[in-house]
C-alpha positions as CSV (number, residue, x, y, z in Angstrom):
1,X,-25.3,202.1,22.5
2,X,-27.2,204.1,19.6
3,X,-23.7,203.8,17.6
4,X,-24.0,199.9,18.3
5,X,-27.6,199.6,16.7
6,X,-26.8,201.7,14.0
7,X,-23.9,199.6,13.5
8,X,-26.0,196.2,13.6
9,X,-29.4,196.9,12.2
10,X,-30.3,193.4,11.0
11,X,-29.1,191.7,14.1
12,X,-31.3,194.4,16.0
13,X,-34.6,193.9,14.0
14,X,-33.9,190.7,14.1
15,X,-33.4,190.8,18.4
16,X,-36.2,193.3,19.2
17,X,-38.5,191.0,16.5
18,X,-38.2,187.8,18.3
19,X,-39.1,189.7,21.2
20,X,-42.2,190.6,19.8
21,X,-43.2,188.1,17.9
22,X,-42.0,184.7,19.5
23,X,-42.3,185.6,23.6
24,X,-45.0,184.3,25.2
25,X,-46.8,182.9,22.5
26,X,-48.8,180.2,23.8
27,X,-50.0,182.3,25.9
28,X,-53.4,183.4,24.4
29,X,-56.7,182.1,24.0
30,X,-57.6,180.2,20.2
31,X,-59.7,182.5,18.0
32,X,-62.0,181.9,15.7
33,X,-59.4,182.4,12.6
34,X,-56.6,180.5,14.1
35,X,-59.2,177.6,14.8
36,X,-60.2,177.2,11.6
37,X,-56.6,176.8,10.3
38,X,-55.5,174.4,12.9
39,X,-58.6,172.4,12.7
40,X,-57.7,171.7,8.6
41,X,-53.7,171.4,9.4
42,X,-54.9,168.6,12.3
43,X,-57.1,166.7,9.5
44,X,-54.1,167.5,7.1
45,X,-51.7,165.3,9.2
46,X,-54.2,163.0,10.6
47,X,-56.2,162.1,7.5
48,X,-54.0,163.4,4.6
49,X,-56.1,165.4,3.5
50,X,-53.3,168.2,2.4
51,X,-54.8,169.2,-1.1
52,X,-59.0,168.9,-0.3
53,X,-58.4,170.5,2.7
54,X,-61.5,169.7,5.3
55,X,-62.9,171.1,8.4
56,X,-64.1,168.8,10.8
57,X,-64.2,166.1,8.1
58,X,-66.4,168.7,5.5
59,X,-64.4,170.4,2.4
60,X,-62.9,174.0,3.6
61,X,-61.7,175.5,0.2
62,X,-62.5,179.5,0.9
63,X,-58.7,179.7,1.7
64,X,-55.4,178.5,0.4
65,X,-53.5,175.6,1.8
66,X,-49.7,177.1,1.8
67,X,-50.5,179.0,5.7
68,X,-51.7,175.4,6.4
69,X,-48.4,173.3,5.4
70,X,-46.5,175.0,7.4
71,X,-48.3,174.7,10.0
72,X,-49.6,171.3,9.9
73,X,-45.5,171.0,9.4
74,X,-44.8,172.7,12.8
75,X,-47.3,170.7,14.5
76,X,-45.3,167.7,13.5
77,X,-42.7,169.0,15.2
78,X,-44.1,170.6,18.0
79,X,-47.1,168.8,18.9
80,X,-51.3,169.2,17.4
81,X,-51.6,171.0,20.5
82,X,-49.0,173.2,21.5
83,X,-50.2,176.9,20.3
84,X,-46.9,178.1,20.4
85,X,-45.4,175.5,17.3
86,X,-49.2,176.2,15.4
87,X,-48.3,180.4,15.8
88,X,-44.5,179.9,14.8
89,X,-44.9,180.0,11.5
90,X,-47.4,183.0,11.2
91,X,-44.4,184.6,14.0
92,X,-41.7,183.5,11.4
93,X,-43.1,185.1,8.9
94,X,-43.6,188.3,10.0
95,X,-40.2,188.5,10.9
96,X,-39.3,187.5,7.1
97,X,-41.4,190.2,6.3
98,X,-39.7,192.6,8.6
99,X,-36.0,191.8,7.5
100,X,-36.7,191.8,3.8
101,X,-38.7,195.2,4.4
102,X,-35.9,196.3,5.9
103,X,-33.3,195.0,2.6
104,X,-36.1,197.0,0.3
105,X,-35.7,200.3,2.3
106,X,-32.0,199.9,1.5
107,X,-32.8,199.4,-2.1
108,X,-35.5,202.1,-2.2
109,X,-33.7,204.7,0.0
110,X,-29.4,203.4,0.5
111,X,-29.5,204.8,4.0
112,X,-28.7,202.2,7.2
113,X,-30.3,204.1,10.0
114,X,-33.4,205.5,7.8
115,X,-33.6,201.4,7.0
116,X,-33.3,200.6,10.6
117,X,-36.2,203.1,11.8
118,X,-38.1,202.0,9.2
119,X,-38.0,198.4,10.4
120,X,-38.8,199.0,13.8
121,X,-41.6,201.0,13.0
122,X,-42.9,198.3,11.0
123,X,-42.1,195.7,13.7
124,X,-43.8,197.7,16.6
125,X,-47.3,199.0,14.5
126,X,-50.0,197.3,16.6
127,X,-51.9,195.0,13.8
128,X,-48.4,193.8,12.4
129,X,-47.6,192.7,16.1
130,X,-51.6,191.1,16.2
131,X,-50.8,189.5,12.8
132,X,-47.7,188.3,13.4
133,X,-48.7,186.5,16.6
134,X,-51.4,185.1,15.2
135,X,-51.8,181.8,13.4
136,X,-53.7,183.1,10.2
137,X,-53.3,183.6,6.6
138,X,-53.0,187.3,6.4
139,X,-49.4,187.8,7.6
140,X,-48.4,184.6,5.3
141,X,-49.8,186.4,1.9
142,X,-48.2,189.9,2.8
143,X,-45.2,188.8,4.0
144,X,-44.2,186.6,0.4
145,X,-45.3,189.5,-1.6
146,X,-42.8,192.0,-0.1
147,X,-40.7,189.4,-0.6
148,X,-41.9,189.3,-4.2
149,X,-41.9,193.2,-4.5
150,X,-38.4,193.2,-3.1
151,X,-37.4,191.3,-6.1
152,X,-39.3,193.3,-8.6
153,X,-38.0,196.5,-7.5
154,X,-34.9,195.5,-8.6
155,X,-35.7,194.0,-11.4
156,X,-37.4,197.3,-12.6
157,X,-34.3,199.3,-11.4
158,X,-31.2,197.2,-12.1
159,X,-30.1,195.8,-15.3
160,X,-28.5,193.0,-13.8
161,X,-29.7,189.9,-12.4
162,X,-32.7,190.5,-14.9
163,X,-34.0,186.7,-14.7
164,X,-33.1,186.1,-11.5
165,X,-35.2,188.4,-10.2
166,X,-38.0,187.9,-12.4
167,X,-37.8,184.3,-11.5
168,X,-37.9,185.1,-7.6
169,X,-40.5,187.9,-7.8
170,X,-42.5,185.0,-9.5
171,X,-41.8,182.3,-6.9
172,X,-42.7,184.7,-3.9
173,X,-45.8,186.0,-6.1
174,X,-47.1,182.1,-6.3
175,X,-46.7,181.9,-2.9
176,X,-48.6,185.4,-1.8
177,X,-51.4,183.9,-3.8
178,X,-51.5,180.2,-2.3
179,X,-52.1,182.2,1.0
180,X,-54.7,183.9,0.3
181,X,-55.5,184.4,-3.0
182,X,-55.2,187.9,-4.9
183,X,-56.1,189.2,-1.8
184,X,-52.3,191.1,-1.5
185,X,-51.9,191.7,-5.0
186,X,-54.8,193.5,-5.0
187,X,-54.0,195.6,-1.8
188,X,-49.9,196.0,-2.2
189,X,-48.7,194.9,-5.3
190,X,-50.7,197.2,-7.2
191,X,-50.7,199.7,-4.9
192,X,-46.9,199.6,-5.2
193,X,-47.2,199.3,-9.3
194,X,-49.0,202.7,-9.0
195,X,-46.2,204.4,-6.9
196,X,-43.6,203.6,-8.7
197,X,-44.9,204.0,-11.8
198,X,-45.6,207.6,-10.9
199,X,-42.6,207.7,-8.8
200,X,-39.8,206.0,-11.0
201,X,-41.5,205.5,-14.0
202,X,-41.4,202.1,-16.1
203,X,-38.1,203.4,-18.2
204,X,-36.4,200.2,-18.6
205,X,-39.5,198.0,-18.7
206,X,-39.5,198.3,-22.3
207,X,-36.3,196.0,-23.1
208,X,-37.6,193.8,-20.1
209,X,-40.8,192.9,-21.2
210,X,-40.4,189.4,-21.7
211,X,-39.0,188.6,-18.1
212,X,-42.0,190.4,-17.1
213,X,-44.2,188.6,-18.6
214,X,-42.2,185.5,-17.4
215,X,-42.7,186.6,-13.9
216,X,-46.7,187.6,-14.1
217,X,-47.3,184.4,-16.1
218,X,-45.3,181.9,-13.4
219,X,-46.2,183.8,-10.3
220,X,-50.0,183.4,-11.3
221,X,-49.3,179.5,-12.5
222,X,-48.5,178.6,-9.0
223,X,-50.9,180.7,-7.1
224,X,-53.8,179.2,-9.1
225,X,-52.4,175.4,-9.5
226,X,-54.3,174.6,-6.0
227,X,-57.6,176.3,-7.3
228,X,-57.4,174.7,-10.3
229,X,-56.9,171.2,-8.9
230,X,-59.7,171.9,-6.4
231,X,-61.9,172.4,-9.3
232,X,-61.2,169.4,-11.6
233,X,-61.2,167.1,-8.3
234,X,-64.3,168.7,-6.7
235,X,-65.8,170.5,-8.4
236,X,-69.2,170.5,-6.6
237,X,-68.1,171.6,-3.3
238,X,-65.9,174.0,-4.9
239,X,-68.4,175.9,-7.0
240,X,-70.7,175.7,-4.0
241,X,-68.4,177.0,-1.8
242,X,-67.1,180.1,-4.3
243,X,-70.7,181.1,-4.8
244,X,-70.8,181.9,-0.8
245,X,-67.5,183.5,-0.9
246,X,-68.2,185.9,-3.8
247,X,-72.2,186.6,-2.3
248,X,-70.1,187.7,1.2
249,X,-67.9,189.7,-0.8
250,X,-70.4,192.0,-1.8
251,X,-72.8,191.9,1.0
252,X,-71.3,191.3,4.1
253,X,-69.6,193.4,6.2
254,X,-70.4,196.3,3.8
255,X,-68.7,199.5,4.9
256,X,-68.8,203.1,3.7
257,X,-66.0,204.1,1.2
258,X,-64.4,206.0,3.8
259,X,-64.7,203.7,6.5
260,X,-60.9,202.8,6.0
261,X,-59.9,206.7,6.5
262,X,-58.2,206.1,9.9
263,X,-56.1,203.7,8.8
264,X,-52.9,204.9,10.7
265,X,-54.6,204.5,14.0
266,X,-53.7,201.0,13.3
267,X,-50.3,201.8,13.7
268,X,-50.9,201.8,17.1
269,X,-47.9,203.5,19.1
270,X,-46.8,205.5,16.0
271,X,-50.7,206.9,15.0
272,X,-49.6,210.7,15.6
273,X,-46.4,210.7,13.7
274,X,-48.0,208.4,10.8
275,X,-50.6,211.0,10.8
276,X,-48.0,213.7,10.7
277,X,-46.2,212.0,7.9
278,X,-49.0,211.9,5.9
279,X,-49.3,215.3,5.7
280,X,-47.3,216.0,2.5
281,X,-47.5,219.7,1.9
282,X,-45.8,220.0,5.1
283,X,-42.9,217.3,4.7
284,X,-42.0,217.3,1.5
285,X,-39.6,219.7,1.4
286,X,-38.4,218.7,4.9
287,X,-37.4,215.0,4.5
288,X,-34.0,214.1,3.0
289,X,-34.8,212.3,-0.2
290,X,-37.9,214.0,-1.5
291,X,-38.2,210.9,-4.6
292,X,-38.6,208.1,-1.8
293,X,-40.9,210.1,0.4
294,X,-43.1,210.8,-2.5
295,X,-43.0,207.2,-3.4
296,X,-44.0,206.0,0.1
297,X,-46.7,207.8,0.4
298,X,-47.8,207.4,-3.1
299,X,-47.7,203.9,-2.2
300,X,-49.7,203.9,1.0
301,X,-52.0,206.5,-0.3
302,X,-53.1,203.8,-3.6
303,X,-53.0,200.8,-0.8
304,X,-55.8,202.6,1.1
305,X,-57.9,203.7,-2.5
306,X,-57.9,200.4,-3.9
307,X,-59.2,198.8,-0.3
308,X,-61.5,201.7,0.1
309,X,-62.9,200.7,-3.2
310,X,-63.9,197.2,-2.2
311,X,-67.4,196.7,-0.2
312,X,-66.5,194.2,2.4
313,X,-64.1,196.1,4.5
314,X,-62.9,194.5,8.3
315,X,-60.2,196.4,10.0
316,X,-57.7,193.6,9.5
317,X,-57.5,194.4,5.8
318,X,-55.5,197.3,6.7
319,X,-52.7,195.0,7.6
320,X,-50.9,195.9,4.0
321,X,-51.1,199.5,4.4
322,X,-48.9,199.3,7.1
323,X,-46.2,198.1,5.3
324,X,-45.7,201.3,3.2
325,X,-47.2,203.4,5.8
326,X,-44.2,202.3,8.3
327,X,-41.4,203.6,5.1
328,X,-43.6,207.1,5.1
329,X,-43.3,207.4,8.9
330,X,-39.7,206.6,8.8
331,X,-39.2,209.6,7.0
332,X,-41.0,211.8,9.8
333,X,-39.4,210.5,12.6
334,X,-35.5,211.0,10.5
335,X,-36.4,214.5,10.4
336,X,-37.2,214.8,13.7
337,X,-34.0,213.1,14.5
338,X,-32.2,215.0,12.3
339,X,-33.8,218.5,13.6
340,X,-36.0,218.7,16.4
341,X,-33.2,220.5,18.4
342,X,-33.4,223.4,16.3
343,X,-37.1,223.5,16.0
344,X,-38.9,226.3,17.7
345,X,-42.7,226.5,16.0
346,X,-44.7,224.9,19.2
347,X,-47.0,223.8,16.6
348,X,-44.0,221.4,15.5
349,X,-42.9,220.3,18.9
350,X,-46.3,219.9,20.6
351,X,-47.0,216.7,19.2
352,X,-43.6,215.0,19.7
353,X,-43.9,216.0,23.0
354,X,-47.3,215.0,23.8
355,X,-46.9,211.3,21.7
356,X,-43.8,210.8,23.7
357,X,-44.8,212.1,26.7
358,X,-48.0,209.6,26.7
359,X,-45.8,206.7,26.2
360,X,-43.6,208.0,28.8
361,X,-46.6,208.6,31.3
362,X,-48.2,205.6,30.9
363,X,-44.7,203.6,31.7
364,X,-44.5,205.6,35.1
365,X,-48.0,204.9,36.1
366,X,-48.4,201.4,35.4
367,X,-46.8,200.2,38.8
368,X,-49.8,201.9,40.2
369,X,-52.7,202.0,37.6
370,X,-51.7,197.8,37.2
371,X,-51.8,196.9,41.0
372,X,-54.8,198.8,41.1
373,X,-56.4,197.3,37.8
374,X,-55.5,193.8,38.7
375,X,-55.7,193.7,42.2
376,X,-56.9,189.9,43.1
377,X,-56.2,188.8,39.8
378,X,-52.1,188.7,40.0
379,X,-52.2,185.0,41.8
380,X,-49.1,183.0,40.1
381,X,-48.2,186.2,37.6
382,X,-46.6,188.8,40.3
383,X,-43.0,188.1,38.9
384,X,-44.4,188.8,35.6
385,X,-45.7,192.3,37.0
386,X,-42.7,193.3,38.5
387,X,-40.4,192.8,36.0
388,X,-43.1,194.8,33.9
389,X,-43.4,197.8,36.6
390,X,-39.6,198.0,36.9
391,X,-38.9,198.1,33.4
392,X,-41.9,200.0,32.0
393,X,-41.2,202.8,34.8
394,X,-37.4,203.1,33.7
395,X,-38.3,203.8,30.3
396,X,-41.0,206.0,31.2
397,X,-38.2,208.2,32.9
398,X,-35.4,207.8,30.6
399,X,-37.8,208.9,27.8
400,X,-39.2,212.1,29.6
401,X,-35.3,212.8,30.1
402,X,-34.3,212.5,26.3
403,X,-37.1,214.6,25.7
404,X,-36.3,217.3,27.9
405,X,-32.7,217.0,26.2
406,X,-35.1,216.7,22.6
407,X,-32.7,213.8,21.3
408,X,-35.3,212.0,19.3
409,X,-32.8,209.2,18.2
410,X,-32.7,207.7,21.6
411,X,-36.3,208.6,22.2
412,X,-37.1,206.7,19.4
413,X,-35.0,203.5,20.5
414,X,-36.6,203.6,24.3
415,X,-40.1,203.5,22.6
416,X,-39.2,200.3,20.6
417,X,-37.9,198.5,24.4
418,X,-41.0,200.0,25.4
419,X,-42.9,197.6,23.2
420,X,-39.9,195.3,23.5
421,X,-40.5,195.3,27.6
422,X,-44.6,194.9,27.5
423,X,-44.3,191.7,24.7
424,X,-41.5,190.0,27.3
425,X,-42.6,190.7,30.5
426,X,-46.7,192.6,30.8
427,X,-48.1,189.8,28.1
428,X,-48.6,186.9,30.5
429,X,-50.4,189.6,32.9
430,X,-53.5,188.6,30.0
431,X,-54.1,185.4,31.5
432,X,-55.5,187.7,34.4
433,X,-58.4,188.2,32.2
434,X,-59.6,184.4,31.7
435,X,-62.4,184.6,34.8
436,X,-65.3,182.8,33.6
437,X,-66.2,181.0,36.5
438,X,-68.5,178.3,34.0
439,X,-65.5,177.9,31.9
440,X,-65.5,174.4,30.2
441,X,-63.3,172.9,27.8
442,X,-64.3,170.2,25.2
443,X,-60.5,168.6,25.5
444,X,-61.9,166.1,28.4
445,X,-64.3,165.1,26.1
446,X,-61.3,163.5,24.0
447,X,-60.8,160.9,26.5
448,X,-64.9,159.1,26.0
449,X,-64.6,155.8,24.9
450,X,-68.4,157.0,22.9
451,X,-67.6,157.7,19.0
452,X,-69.0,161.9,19.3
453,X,-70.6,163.8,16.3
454,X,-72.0,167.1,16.2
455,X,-75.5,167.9,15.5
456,X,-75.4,171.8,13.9
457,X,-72.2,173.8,13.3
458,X,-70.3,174.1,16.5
459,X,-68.0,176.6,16.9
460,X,-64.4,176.1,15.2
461,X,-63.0,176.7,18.9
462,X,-64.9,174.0,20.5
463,X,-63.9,171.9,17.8
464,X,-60.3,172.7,18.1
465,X,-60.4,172.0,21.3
466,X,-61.7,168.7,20.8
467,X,-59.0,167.7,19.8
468,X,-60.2,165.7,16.5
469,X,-63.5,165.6,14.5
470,X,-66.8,165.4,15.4
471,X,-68.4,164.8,12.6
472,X,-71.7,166.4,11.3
473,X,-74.5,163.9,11.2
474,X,-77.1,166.8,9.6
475,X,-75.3,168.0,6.5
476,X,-77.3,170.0,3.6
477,X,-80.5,169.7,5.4
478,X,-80.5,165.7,5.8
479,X,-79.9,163.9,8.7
480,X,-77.8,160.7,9.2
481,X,-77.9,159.0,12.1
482,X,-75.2,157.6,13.6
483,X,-75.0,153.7,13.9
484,X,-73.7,153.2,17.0
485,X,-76.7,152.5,19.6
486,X,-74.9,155.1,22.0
487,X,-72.6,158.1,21.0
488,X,-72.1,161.7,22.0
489,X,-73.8,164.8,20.4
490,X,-71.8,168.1,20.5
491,X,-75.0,171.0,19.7
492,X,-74.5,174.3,19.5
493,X,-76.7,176.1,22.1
494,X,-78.1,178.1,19.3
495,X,-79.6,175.0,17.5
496,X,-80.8,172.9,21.3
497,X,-84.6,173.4,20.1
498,X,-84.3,172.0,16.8
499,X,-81.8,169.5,18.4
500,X,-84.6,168.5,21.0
501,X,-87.9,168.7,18.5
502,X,-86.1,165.6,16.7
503,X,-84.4,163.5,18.7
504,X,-86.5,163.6,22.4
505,X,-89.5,161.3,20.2
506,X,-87.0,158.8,19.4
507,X,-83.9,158.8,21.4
508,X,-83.1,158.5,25.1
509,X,-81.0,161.7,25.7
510,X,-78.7,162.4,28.4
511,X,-77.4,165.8,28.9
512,X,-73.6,165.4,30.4
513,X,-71.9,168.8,29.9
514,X,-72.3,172.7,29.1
515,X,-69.5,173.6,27.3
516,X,-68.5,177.4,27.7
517,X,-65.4,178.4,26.0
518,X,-66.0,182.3,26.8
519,X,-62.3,182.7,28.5
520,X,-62.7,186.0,29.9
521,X,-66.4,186.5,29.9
522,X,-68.9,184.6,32.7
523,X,-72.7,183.8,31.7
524,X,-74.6,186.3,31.9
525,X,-72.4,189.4,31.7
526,X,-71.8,191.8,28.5
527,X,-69.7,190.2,25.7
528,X,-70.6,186.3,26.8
529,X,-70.9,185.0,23.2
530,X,-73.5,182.4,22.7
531,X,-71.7,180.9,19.5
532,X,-68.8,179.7,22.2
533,X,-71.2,177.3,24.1
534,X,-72.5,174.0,23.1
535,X,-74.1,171.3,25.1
536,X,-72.7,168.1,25.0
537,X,-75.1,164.8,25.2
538,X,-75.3,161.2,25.7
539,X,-78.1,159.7,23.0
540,X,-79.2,156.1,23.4
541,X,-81.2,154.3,20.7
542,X,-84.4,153.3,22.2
């Protein structure tokens, strides 16, 4: 079996990638990110607007529009309501990202099996499985620029297909930056720049200058063409709306320098051996190609500096670090592969033993630690929970015997099923957690004859789940009142007492609804967020 995968790598990535990205994914609640970008791909398709992209109907330029095509594209296909098609192209993308990843370890280290652990890794690191599954911009931007740095390392290494790759680092540059700006060229193209620079050095750059230039010169031509049309075309709103972004930049979410210092733990599964790996007086001389190693971890080590320098800091922003930090682990876990049967310092086995060992445990005990945790809640989902027992436990076992036979290789495959198994069958145990008992959707609100606006900023949520806009009729501190002598009024609950100082004097108003679109949280209880609830109203003209 291990002989098959090491045989197949790209049709394995590509297998346990699907997995983990494309299963079960509908299944999850909207977010507050994913609403905002399937709110301005609805109001792309439905009022063209695909260049001034809006927001229930008001200008939404703080991102770039290419995460947005393709998924206003997919919900032409799929439907403007089928979360699955609105995720597939952020679940495509990640596994773009993964494959090329995985053609760049070849280039960086020629190895199949080192490429093939390196990929998994990468695949299974918790925020590249959130990303990946979720219909944002951040796995779009990363994903084109290790396309683009796939593409420039062998333009910087190879003198052949010199303008081809120039022209293709470019085009997947443009792309990285109509995702989200400089945003990944900030925190993995320089980053990578830096390692290899101290890594490879820029010997042949010299007699290449000019395709470089090429390439920095039409990668940044199409990342800024939509900014630039955006400010010739509206320039008010855009101005406006850049003054905000650069005001949050340096004073929101403000975080120590080393706030971003446990990066690995991000890694999820793999947070002791990324740790381990990062420990470079210890591997160094252990790994098998000393250059790559010490460019990998030159490379996460710059990703982490540059983002530490930035003020704003959110743990999503590790997301890029991840990417070289999976090529640095790889190199860990080959040595253990390669050696752990020979190793007898405790102080080397112990944590192999207890990572594994933890994985391995918590697959034996979830038959009984998950009946017992969702006891009452498992009505329609118990197939779901036996195929995750059965499978989870098997694994548990068959990794607690590989260890005890310390064949890491086949350790390390039963940890990525491991993964593999919870995506496929212990995911849809999550609709166990939707138990507000005041839950209520805005979608029946679609089906009023009443034309319904919103007084106040609603929640990009309740708004999606409209289904179309609603319409602000108080918009820069002015009010406009509908014309209609009846309509609906969506107001956030925040904003009910200004909502009621104006309109109870002159308006007949008819509260219909309480909209609470807290999924796993009732009133009342820790973690019910206000911002998710919104009354909805009738309002008559007196």
């Amino acid at each position: 079996m291990v002989k098959l995968l090491r045989n197949n790598p790209v049709k394995f990535i590509l297998l346990a990638s699907i997995v983990i990205f494309v299963s079960h994914l509908g299944i999850l609640y909207v977010n507050i990110m994913e609403a905002r970008n399937f709110i301005t791909a609805r109001e792309m398709v439905n009022d063209g607007n695909w260049l001034l992209t809006t927001m229930n109907g008001l200008p939404r330029y703080e991102k770039p529009p290419l995460p947005t095509w393709l998924t206003a594209f997919s919900s032409m296909l799929f439907g403007q309501s089928n979360v699955f098609g609105l995720r597939l192209p952020a679940a495509l993308a990640a596994i773009f990202m993964i494959v090329v990843f995985y053609k760049n370890t070849l280039k960086i280290y020629n190895d199949k099996r080192f490429g093939l652990i390196a990929g998994l890794i990468l695949a299974t690191s918790f925020y590249v499985i959130f990303s990946g599954r979720n219909g944002q911009w951040d796995i779009f931007t990363h994903s084109f620029m290790v396309a683009s740095i796939y593409f420039l390392f062998q333009f910087l290494n190879d003198d052949e297909n010199v303008w081809k790759n120039a022209l293709l680092a470019s085009l997947f540059f443009g792309f990285s930056f109509l995702s989200k700006g400089p945003v990944s060229l900030y925190a993995l193209w320089l980053p990578f720049l830096t390692a290899y620079g101290l890594t490879y050095k820029f010997k042949s750059l010299k007699s290449k200058l000019f395709p470089f230039i090429t390439f920095l010169v039409l990668g940044l031509g199409i990342g800024i063409s939509w900014f630039i049309y955006v400010r010739v075309t509206d320039p008010a709103s855009f101005l406006e709306i850049t003054k905000e972004e650069a005001a949050n930049w340096g004073s929101y979410n403000i975080r120590p320098f080393y706030y971003y210092w446990s990066f690995f733990t991000q890694s999820g599964i793999w947070t002791i051996p990324a740790f381990i790996s990062l420990l470079y007086p210890y591997l160094k001389n252990k790994v098998s190609n000393k250059k790559a190693y010490r460019f990998s971890f030159a490379w996460t080590m710059a990703s982490v500096i540059f983002l530490s320098l930035v003020p704003e800091k959110k743990a999503r922003y590790l997301l890029p670090v991840l990417i070289p930090l999976a090529l640095n682990t790889a190199f860990y876990i080959e040595y253990l592969i390669n050696n752990f049967k020979s190793i007898k310092n405790k102080k080397e086995t112990l944590p192999v033993y207890f990572n594994f060992g933890l994985i391995a445990i918590i697959g034996i005990v979830f038959p009984i630690a998950g009946y017992i945790f969702f006891k009452g809640k498992l009505s329609g989902l118990w197939l779901y929970f036996i195929l995750a027992s059965v499978s989870l436990l098997a694994i548990g076992i068959l990794i607690l015997l590989q260890l005890k036979k310390k064949n890491i290789e086949h350790v390390f495959y039963l940890t990525i099923a491991f993964i593999m198994s919870i995506m496929l069958f212990g995911f849809p145990l999550s609709k166990a957690f939707n138990t507000n008992t005041a839950f209520k959707s805005t979608r029946d609100l679609n089906r009023e004859t009443l034309k319904i606006y919103s007084f106040g900023e609603n929640a990009p949520e309740i708004i999606w789940e409209f289904g179309k806009k609603a319409p602000r009729i108080d918009v820069h501190d002015k009010i406009t009142f509908p014309d209609e002598k009846v309509f609906g009024l969506l107001v956030p609950t925040s904003n009910n007492e200004n909502f009621r100082r104006i309109f109870d004097k002159n308006f007949l108003v008819i509260k219909e609804e309480a909209i609470d679109l807290n999924y796993t949280v009732s009133p009342g209880k820790k973690n019910h967020k206000n911002r998710l609830t919104s009354s909805y109203y009738i309002i008559k003209k007196q």
